[in-house]
PyMOL CGO cylinders between C-alpha atoms (Angstrom):
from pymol import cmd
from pymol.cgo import CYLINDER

trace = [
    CYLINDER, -47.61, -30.38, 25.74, -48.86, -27.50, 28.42, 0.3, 1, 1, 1, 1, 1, 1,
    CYLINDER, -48.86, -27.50, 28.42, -45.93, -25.05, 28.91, 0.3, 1, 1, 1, 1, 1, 1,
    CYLINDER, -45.93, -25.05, 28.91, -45.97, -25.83, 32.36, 0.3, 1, 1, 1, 1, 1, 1,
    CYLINDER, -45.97, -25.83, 32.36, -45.35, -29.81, 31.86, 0.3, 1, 1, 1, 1, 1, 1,
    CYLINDER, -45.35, -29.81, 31.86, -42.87, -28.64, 29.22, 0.3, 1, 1, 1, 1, 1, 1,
    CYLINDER, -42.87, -28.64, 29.22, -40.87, -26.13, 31.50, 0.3, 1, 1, 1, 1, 1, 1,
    CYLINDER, -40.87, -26.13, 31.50, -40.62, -28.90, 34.13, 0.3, 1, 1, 1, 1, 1, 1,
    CYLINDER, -40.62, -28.90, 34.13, -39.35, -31.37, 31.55, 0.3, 1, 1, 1, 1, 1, 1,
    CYLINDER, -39.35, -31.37, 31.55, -37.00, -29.22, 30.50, 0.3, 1, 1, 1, 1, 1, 1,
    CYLINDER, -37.00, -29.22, 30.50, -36.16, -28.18, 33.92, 0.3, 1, 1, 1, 1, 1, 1,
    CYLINDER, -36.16, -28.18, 33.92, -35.68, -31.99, 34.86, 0.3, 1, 1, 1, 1, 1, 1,
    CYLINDER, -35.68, -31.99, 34.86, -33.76, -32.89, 31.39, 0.3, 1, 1, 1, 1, 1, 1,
    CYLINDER, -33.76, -32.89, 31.39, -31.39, -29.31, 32.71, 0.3, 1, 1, 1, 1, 1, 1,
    CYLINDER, -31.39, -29.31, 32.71, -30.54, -31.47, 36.35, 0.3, 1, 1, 1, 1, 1, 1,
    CYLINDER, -30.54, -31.47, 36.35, -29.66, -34.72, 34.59, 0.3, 1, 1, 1, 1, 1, 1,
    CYLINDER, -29.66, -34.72, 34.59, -27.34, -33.15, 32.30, 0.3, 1, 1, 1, 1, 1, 1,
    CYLINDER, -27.34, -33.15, 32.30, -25.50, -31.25, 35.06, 0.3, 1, 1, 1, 1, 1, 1,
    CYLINDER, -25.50, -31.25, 35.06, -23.98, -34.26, 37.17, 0.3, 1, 1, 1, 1, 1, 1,
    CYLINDER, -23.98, -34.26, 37.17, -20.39, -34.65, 37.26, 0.3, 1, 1, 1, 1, 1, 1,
    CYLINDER, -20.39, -34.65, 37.26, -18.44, -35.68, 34.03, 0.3, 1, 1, 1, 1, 1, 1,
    CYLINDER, -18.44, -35.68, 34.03, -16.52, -38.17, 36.22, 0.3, 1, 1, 1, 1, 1, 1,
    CYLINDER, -16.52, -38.17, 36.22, -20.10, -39.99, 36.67, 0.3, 1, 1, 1, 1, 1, 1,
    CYLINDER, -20.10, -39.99, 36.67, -20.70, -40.83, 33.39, 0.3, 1, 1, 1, 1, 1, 1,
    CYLINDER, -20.70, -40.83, 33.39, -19.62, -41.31, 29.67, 0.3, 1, 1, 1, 1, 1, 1,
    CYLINDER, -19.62, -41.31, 29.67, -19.37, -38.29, 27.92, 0.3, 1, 1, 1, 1, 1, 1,
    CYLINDER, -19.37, -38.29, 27.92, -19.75, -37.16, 23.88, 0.3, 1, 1, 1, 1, 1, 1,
    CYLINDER, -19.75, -37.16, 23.88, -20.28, -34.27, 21.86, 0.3, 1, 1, 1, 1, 1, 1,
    CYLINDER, -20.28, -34.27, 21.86, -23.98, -32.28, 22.55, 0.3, 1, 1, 1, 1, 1, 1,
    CYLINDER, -23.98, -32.28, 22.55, -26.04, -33.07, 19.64, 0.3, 1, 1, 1, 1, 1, 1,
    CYLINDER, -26.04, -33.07, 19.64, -26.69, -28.83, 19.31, 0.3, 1, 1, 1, 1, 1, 1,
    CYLINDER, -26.69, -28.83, 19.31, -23.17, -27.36, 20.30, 0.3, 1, 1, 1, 1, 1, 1,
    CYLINDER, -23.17, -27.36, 20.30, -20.93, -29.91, 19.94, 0.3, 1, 1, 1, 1, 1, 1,
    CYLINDER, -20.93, -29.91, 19.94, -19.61, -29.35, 23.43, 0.3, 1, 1, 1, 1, 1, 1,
    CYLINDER, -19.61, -29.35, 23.43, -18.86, -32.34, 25.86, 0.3, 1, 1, 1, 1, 1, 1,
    CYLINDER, -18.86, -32.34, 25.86, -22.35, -33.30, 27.44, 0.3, 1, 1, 1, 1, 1, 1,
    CYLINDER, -22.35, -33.30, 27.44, -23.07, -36.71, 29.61, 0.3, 1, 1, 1, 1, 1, 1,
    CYLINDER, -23.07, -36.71, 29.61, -24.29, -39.29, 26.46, 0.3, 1, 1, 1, 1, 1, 1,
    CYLINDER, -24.29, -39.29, 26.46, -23.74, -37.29, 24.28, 0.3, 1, 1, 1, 1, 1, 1,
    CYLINDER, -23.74, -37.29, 24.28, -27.23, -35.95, 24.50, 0.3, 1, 1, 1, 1, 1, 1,
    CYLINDER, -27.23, -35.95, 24.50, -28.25, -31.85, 24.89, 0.3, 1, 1, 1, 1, 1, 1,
    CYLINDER, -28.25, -31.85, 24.89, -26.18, -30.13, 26.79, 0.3, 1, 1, 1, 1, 1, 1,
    CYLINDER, -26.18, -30.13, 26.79, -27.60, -28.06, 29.73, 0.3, 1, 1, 1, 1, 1, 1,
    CYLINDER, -27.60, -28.06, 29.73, -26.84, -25.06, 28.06, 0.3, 1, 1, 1, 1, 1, 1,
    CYLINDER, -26.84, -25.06, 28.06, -28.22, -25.84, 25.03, 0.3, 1, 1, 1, 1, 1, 1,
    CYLINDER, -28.22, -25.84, 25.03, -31.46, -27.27, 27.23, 0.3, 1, 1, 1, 1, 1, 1,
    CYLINDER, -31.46, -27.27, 27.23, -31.20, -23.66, 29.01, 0.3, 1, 1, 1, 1, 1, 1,
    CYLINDER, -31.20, -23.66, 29.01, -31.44, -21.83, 26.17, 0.3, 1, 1, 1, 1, 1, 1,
    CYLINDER, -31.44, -21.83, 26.17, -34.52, -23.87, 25.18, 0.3, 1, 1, 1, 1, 1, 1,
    CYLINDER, -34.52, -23.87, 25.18, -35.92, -23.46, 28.20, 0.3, 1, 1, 1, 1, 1, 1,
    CYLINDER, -35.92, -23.46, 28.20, -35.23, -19.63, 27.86, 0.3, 1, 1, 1, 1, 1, 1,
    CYLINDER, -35.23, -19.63, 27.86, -36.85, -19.60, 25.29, 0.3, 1, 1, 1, 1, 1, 1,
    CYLINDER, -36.85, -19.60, 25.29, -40.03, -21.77, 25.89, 0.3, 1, 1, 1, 1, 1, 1,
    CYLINDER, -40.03, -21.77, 25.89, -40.74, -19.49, 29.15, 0.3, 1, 1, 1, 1, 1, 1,
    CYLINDER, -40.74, -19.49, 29.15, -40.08, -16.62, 27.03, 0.3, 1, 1, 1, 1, 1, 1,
    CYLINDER, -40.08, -16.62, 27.03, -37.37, -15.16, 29.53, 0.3, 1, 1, 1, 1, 1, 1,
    CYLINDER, -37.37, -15.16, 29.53, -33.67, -16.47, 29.19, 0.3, 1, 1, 1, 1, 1, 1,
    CYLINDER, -33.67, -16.47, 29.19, -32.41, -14.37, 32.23, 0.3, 1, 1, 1, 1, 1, 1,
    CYLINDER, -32.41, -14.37, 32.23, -34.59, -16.22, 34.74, 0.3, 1, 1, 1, 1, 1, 1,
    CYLINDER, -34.59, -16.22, 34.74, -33.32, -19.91, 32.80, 0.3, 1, 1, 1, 1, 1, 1,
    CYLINDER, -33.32, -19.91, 32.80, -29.98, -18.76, 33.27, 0.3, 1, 1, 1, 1, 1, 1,
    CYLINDER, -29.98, -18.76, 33.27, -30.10, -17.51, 37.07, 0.3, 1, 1, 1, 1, 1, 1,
    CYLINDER, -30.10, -17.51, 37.07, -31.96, -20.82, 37.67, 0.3, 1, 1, 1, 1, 1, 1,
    CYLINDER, -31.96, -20.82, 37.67, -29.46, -22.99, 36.00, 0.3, 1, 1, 1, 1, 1, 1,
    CYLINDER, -29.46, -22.99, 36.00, -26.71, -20.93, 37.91, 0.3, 1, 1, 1, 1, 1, 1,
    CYLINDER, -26.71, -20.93, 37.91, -28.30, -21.24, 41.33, 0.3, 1, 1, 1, 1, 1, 1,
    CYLINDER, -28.30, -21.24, 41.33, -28.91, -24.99, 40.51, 0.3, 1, 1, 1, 1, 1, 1,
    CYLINDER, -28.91, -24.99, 40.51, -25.11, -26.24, 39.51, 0.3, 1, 1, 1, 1, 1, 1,
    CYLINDER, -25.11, -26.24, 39.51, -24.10, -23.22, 42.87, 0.3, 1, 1, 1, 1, 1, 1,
    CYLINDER, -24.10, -23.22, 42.87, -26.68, -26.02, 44.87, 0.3, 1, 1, 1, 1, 1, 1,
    CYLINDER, -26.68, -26.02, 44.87, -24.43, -28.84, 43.70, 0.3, 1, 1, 1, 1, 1, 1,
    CYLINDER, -24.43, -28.84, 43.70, -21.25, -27.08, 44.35, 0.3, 1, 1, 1, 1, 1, 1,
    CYLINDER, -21.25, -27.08, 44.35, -22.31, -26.69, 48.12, 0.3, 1, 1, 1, 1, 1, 1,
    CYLINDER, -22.31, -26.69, 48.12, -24.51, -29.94, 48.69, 0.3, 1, 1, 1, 1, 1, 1,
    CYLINDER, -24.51, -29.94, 48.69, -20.32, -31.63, 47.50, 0.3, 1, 1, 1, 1, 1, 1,
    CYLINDER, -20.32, -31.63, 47.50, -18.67, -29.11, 50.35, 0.3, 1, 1, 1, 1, 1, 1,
    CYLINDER, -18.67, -29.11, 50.35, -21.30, -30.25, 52.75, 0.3, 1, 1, 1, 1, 1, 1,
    CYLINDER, -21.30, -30.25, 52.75, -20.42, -33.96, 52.56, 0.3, 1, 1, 1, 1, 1, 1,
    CYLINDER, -20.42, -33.96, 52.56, -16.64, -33.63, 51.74, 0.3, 1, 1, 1, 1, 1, 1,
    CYLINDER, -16.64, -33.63, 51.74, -17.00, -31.80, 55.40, 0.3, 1, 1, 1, 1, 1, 1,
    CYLINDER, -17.00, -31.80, 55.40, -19.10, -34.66, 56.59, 0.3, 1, 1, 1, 1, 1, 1,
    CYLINDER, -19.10, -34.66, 56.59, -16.73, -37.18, 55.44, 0.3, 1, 1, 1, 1, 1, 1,
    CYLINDER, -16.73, -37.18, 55.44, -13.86, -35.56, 56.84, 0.3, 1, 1, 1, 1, 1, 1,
    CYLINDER, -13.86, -35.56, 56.84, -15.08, -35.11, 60.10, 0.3, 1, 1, 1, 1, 1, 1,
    CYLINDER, -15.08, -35.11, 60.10, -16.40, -38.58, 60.38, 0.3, 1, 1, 1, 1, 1, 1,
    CYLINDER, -16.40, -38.58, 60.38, -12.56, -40.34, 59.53, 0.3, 1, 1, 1, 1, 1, 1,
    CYLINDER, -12.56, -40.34, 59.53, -11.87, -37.57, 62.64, 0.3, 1, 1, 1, 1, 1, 1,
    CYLINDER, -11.87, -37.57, 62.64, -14.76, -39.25, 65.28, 0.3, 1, 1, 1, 1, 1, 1,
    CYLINDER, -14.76, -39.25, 65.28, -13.59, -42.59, 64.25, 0.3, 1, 1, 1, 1, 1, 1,
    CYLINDER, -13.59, -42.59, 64.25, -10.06, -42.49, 63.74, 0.3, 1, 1, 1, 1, 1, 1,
]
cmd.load_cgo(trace, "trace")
């Protein structure tokens, strides 16, 4: 596999082991042991992979930071939205 089509898989594999434990079953990441949605790779495990596969673990760190940050706000966002549409129609 190109590294490219290999950081992106990663990269993608990274996102769908970040959502919410509450949205899924959870077991024991098949590297760490840690809990990790099906049990699979964690995305700190898949980070450090991806570290090292781009041959820089800093940047595979920031990015995983600034991605689960993105989730933290995009939650705020609609938590506000929610609240301010039981406001406009209560």
């Amino acid at each position: 596999m190109a590294l490219h089509e290999e950081t992106v898989s990663l990269m993608a594999k990274i996102m769908y082991q970040s959502r919410p434990s509450r949205t899924t079953t959870m077991g024991a990441c098949r590297t760490c042991r840690c809990p990790s949605p099906g049990g699979m790779e964690c995305a700190r495990c898949l980070t450090d992979e991806l570290g090292r596969v781009i041959e820089n673990h800093g940047a595979a760190i920031r990015w995983l930071d600034s991605f689960l940050k993105v989730q933290q706000d995009e939650a705020q966002v609609l938590l506000c939205a929610s609240r301010a549409m039981r406001r406009t129609s209560g």
